[in-house]
C-alpha positions in Angstrom: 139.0 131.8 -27.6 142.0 130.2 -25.1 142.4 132.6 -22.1 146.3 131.9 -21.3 147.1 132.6 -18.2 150.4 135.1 -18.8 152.5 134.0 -15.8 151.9 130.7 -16.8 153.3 131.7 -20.5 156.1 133.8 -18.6 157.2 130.7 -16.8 157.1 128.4 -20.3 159.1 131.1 -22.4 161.7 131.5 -19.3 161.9 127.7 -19.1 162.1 127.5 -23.1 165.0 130.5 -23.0 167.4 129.2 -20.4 169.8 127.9 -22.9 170.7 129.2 -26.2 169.9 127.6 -29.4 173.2 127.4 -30.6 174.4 125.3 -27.8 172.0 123.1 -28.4 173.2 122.5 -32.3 177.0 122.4 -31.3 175.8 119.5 -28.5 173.3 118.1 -30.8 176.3 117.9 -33.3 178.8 116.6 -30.9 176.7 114.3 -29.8 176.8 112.3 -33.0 180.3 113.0 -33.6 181.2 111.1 -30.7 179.0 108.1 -31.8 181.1 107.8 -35.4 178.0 106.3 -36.6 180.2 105.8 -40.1 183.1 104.9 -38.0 186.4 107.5 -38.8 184.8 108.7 -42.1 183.4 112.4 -42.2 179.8 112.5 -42.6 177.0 115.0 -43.1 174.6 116.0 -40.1 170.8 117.0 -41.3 168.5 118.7 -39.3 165.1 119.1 -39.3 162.2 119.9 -37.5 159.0 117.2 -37.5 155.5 117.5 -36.1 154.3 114.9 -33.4 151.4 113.5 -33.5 149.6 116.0 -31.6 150.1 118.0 -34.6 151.4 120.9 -32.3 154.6 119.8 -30.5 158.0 120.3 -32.8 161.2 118.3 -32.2 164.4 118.6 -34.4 165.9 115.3 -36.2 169.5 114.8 -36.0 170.2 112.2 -38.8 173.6 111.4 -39.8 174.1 110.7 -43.4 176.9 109.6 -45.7 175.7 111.6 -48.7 174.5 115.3 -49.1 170.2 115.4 -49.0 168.4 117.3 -51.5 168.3 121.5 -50.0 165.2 122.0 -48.2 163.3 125.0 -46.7 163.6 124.8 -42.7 166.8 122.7 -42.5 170.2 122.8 -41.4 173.3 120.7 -42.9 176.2 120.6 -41.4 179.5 118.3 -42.2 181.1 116.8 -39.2 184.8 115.0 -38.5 185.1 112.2 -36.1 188.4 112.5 -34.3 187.7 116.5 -34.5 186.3 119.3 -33.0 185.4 121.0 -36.3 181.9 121.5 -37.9 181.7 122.7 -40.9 178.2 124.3 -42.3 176.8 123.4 -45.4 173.7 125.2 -45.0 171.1 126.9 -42.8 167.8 127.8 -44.4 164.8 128.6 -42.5 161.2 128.3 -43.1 159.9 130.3 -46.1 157.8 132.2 -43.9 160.9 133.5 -41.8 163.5 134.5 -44.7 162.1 138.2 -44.3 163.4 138.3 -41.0 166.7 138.0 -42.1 166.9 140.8 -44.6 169.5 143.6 -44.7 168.8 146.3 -42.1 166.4 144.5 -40.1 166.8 143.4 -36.5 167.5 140.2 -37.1 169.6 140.4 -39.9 172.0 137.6 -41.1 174.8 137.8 -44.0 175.0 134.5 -43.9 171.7 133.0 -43.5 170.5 135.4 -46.2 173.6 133.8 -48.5 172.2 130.3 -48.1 168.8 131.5 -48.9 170.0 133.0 -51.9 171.8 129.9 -52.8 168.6 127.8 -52.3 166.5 130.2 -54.6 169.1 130.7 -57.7 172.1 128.3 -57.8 170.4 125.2 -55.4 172.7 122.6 -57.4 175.5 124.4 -55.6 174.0 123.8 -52.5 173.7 120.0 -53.5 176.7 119.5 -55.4 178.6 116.4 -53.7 182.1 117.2 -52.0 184.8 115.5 -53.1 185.2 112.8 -50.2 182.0 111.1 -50.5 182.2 107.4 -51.0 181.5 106.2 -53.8 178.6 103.6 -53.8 180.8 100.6 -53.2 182.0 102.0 -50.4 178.5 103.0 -49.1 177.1 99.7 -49.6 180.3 97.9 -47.4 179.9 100.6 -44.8 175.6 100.3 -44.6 176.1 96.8 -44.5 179.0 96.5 -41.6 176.2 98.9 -39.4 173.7 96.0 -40.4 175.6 93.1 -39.1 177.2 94.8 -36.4 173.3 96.1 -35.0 172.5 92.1 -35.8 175.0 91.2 -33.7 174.2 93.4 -30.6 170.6 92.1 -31.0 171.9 88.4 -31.1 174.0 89.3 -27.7 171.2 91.1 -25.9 168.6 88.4 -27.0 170.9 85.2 -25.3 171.7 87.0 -22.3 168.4 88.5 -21.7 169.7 92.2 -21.9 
């Protein structure tokens, strides 16, 4: 048995609460927006939480991505535009565990979260279906390798002027 000390675990949840989650997605978001890691074109944000190695401590993966991943429990998807201050979102769906949560008349019920669920269980190829500004492969290939040689070149830089 762990004894836990509950001012100890008062402190932690106070520290843990002092800014709301959504903040942090709309920074986390705008964060990468600003970086236009496909230069000017729109692009998809996916997020998703990973396990460190500790096996306990969670942290949420901001990846941006030119094409739409496959739907997954306990992800978020959201479409951003460089040059913008609009987000759109694809999807939200939260752990398996968590959907009842999120039922009609409960506490914590969400129209919309419950929406993408339902998408998820009976229609996922909606969910998935690509939008209609995607690049097409060619395009993806020239704009992957432009990132490669432009990351080649900042590594060329740093290594001859000892950065």
């Amino acid at each position: 048995m762990i004894k836990i000390n509950p001012l100890d675990a008062h402190d932690r949840l106070k520290e843990y609460n002092t800014k709301p989650m959504s903040t942090d997605i709309i920074e986390c978001c705008q964060d990468l927006i600003r970086q236009e890691p496909f230069g000017k074109r729109p692009f998809y944000i996916f997020a998703h939480p990973r396990t460190d190695d500790d096996g306990f401590t969670k942290r949420m993966i901001w990846q941006p991505r030119l094409f739409k991943p496959k739907a997954q429990t306990n992800s978020m998807l959201f479409r951003a535009f460089p040059n913008s201050d609009n987000i759109g979102v694809i999807w939200i769906i939260p752990a398996r565990e968590l959907w009842p949560q999120y039922e009609k008349g409960k506490l914590t019920e969400n129209k919309t979260i419950l929406e993408f669920i339902d998408l998820f269980e009976n229609n996922r190829q909606e969910l998935e279906r690509p939008l209609p500004d995607e690049p097409s492969e060619e395009e993806a290939r020239d704009i992957y390798s432009i990132i490669v040689a432009n990351a080649k070149r900042d590594r060329m830089i740093k290594s001859l002027y000892g950065i």
